[in-house]
C-alpha positions in Angstrom: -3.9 89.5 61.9 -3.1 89.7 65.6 -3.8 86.1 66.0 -0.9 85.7 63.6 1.4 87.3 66.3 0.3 86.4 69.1 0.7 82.4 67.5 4.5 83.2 66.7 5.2 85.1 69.5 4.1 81.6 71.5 6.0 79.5 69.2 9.1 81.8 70.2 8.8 81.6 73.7 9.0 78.1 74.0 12.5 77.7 72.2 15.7 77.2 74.8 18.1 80.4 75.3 21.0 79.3 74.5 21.0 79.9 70.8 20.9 83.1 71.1 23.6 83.8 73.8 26.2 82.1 71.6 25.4 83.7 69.2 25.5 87.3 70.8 28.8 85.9 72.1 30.4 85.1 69.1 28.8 88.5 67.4 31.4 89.7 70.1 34.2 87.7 69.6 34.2 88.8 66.2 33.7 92.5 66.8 37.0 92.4 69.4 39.1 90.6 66.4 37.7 93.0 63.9 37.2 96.7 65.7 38.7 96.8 69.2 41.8 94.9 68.9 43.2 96.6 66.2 42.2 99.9 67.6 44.6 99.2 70.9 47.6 98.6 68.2 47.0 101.9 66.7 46.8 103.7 70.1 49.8 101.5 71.8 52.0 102.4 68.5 50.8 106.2 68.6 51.6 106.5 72.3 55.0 104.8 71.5 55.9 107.7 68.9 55.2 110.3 70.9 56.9 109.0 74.1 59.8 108.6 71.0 59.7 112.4 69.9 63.3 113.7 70.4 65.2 117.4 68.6 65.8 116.8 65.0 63.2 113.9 63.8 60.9 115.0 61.2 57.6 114.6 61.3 53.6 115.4 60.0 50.9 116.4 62.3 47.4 115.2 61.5 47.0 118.4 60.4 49.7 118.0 57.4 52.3 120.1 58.6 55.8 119.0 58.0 58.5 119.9 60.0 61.7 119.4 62.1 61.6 118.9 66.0 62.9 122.0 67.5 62.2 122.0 71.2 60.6 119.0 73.0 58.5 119.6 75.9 56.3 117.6 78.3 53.1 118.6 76.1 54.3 120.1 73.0 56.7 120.2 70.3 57.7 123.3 68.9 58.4 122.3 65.2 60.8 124.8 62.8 58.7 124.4 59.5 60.4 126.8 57.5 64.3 128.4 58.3 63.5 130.4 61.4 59.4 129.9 61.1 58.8 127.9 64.6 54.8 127.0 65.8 54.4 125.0 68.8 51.9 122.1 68.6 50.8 119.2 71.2 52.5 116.0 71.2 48.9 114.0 70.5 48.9 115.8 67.1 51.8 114.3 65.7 50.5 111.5 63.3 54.0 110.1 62.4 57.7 110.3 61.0 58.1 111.9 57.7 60.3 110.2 55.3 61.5 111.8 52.2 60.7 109.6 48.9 64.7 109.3 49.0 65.1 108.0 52.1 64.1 104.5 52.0 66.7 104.0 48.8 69.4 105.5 51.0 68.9 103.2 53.7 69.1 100.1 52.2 72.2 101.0 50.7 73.9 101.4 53.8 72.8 98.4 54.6 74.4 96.7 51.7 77.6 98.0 52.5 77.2 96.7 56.1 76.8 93.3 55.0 79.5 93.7 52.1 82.3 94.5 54.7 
């Protein structure tokens, strides 16, 4: 049995490198394209909202709270979830914009009449 090793492990040894260092290369290639690439999007777009954040946009935190901007700050938003109910939250935790399911209707009818007149 351990002749049957050592016999392949000889065989191995005497095959060029090159093989495999393409092939870990293009293993990398393709895990930039799939994983890391995309990743920096996300970030780069997240980074843009929150640099974005201004009194009066509504948005969810990771967390699922909805709310209206209230105060912006350096690190935090102070968001008015309720008529007079105000928590204070970082920046980082804000996941997006909220749209209302009647929002996207309403804007492309403005649009309409724009290109109407």
């Amino acid at each position: 049995m351990a002749d049957s090793f050592l016999i392949l492990a000889q065989a191995a040894g005497g095959q060029s490198p090159v093989p495999s260092i393409v092939l870990f290369i293009g293993l990398f290639v393709i895990m930039y394209f799939v994983m890391i690439r995309p990743q920096q999007k996300q970030l780069k777009a997240h980074r843009e909202l929150v640099s974005g954040l201004k009194k009066g946009d509504e948005v969810i935190t990771q967390g699922g709270m909805i709310g209206r901007i209230y105060l912006v700050s350096e690190r935090e938003v102070t968001l008015e979830v309720a008529n007079g109910v105000r928590i204070r939250v970082l920046k980082t935790s804000v996941a997006g914009r909220y749209a209302t399911a009647g929002e996207p209707a309403a804007a492309a009818k403005t649009e309409d009449k724009k290109e109407e007149k």
